[in-house]
TISE-255456 format. One record per residue: residue number from 1; residue in three letters; z negated, x negated, y of N, C-alpha, C in turn. Coordinates in steps of 0.05 Angstrom, whole numbers, padded with zeros to 5 digits. Example, Ala and Ser with C-alpha at 12.3 -4.5 7.8 and 13.67 -1.06 7.14 Angstrom:
% residues 2
[1, "ALA", [-00156, -00264, -00114], [-00156, -00246, -00090], [-00156, -00264, -00066]]
[2, "SER", [-00142, -00257, -00045], [-00143, -00273, -00021], [-00157, -00258, 00001]]
//
This chain:
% residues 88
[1, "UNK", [-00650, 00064, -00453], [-00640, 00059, -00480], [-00613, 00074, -00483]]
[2, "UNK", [-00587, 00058, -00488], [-00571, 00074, -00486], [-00565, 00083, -00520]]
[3, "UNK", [-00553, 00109, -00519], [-00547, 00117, -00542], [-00527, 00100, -00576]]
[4, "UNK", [-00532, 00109, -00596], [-00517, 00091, -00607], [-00487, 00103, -00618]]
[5, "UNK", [-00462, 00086, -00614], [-00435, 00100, -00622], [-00430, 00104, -00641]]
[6, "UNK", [-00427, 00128, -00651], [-00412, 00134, -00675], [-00390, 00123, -00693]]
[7, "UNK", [-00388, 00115, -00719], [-00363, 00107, -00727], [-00342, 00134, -00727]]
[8, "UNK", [-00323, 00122, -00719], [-00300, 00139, -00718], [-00278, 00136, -00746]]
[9, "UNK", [-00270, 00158, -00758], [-00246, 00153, -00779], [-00220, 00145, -00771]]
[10, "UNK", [-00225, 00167, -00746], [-00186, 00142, -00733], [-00188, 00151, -00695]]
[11, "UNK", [-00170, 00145, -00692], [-00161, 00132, -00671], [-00163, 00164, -00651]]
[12, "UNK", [-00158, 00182, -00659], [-00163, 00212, -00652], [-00181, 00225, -00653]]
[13, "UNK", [-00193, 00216, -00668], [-00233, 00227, -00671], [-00242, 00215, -00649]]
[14, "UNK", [-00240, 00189, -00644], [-00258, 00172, -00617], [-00236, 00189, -00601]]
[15, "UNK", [-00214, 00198, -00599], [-00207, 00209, -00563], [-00218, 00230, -00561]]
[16, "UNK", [-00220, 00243, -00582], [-00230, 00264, -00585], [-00258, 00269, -00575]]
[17, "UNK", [-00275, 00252, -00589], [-00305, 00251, -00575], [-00309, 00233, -00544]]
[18, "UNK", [-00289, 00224, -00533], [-00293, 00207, -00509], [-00285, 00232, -00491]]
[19, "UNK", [-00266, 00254, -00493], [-00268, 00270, -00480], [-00292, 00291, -00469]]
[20, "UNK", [-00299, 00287, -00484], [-00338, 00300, -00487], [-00354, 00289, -00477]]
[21, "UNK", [-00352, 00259, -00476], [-00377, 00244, -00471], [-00381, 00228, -00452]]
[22, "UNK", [-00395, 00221, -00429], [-00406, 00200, -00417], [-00407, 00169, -00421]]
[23, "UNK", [-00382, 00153, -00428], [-00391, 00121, -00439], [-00418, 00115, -00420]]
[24, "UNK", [-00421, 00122, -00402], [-00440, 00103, -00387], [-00470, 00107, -00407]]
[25, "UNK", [-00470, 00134, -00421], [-00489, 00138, -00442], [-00490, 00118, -00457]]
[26, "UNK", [-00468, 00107, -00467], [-00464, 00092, -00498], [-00458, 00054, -00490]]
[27, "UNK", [-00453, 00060, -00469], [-00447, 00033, -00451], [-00457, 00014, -00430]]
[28, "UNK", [-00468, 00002, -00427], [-00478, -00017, -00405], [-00455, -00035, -00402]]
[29, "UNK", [-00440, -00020, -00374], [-00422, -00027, -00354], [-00431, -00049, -00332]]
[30, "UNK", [-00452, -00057, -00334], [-00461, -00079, -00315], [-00451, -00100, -00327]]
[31, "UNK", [-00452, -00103, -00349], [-00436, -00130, -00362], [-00410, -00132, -00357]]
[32, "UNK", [-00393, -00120, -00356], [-00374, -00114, -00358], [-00360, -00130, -00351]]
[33, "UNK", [-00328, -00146, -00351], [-00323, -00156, -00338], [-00283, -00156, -00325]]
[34, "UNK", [-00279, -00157, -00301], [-00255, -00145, -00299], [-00237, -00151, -00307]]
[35, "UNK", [-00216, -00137, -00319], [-00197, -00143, -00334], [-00170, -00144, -00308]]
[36, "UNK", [-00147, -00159, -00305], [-00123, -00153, -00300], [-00100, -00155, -00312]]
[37, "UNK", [-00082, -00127, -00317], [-00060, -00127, -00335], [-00038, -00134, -00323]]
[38, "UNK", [-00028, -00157, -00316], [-00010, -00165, -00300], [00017, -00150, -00312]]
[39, "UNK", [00022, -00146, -00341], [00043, -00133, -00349], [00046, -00100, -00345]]
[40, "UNK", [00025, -00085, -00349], [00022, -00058, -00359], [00040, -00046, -00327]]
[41, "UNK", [00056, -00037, -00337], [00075, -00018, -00319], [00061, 00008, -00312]]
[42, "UNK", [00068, 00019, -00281], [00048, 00041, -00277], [00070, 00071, -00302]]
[43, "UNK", [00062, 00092, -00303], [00080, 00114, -00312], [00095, 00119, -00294]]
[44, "UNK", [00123, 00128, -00294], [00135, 00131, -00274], [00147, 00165, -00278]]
[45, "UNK", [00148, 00177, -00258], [00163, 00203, -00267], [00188, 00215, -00251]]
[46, "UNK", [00209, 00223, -00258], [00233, 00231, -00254], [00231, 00257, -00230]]
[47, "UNK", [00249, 00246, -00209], [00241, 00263, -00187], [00277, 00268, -00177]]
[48, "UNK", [00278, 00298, -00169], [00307, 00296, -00157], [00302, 00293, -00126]]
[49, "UNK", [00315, 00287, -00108], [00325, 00279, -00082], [00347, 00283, -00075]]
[50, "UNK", [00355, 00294, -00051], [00382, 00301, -00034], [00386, 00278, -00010]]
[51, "UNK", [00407, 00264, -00012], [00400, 00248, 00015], [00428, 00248, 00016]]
[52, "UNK", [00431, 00237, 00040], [00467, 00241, 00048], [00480, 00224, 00036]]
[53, "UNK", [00497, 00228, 00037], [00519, 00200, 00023], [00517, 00179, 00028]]
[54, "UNK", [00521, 00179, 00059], [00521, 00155, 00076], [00497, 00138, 00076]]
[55, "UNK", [00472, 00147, 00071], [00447, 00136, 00076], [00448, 00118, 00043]]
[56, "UNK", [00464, 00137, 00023], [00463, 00131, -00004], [00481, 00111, 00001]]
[57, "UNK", [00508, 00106, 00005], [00519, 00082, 00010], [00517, 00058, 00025]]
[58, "UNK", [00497, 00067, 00048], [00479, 00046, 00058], [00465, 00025, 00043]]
[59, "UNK", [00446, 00047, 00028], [00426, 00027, 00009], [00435, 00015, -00013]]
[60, "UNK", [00471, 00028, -00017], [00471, 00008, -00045], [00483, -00024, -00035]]
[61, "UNK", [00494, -00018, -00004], [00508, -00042, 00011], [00482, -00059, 00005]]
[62, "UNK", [00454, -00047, 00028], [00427, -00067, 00024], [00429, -00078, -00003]]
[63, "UNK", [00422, -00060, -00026], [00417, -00078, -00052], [00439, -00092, -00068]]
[64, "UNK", [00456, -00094, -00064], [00477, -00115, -00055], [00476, -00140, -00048]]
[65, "UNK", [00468, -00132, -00027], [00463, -00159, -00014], [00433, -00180, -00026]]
[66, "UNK", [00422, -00158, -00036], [00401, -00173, -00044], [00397, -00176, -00083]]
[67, "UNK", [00415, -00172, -00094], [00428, -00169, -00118], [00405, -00152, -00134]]
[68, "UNK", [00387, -00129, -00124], [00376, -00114, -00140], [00397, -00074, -00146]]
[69, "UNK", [00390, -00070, -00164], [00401, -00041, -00160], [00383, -00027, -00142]]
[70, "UNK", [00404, -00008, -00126], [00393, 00017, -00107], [00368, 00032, -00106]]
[71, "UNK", [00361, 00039, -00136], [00340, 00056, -00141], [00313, 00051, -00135]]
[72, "UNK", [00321, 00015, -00143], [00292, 00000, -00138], [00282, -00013, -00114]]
[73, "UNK", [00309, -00020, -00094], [00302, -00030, -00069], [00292, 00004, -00052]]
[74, "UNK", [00310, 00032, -00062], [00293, 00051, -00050], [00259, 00047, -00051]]
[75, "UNK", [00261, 00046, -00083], [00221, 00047, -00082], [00213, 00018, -00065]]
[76, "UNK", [00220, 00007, -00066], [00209, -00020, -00054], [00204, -00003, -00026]]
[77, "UNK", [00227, 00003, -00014], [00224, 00015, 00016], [00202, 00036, 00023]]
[78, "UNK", [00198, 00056, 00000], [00183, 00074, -00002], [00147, 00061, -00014]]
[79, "UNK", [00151, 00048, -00027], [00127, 00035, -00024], [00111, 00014, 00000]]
[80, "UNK", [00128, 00002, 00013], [00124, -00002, 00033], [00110, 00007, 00063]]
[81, "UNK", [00130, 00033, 00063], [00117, 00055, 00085], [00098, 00065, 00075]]
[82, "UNK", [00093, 00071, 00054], [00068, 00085, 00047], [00050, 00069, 00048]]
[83, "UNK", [00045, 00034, 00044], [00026, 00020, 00047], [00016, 00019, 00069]]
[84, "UNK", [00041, 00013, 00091], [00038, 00018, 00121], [00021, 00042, 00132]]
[85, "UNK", [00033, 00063, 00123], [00020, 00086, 00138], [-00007, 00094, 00126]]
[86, "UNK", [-00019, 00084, 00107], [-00037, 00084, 00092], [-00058, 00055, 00105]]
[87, "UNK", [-00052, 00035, 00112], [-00061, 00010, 00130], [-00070, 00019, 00162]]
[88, "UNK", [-00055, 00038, 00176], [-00063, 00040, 00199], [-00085, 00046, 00204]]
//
């Protein structure tokens, strides 16, 4: 029998009590069914990096050529290897 949920007054009382609590208490997750957010962007966070010039003017030639900016064909590259080395 799972438990029954409380009404909440706002939107900070329920975070507030979900930090405390077990949904699987209040929830039957077997029903459930999967959701995909094709939009929802992951968080991203601001990182510094030193890399040489040259390697830096390399990659802006690559994304150039492929008409994206630098920053993003880096992560592309960097996501990549990490899938790789994470696949072996």
């Amino acid at each position: 029998m799972k438990k029954k949920l409380p009404k909440f007054k706002n939107e900070a009382e329920e975070r507030k009590f979900w930090q405390k609590h077990d949904s699987s208490e209040y929830v039957d997750w077997s029903d459930a069914e999967e959701v995909v957010l094709h939009k929802l962007k992951p968080s991203t966070k601001t990182i510094s990096i030193r890399l040489p010039e040259s390697m830096i003017d390399e990659l802006k030639i690559l994304a150039n050529k492929r008409d994206v900016p630098y920053q993003s064909l880096l992560k592309i590259f960097l996501s990549e290897r990490i899938n790789s080395e994470l696949n072996q």
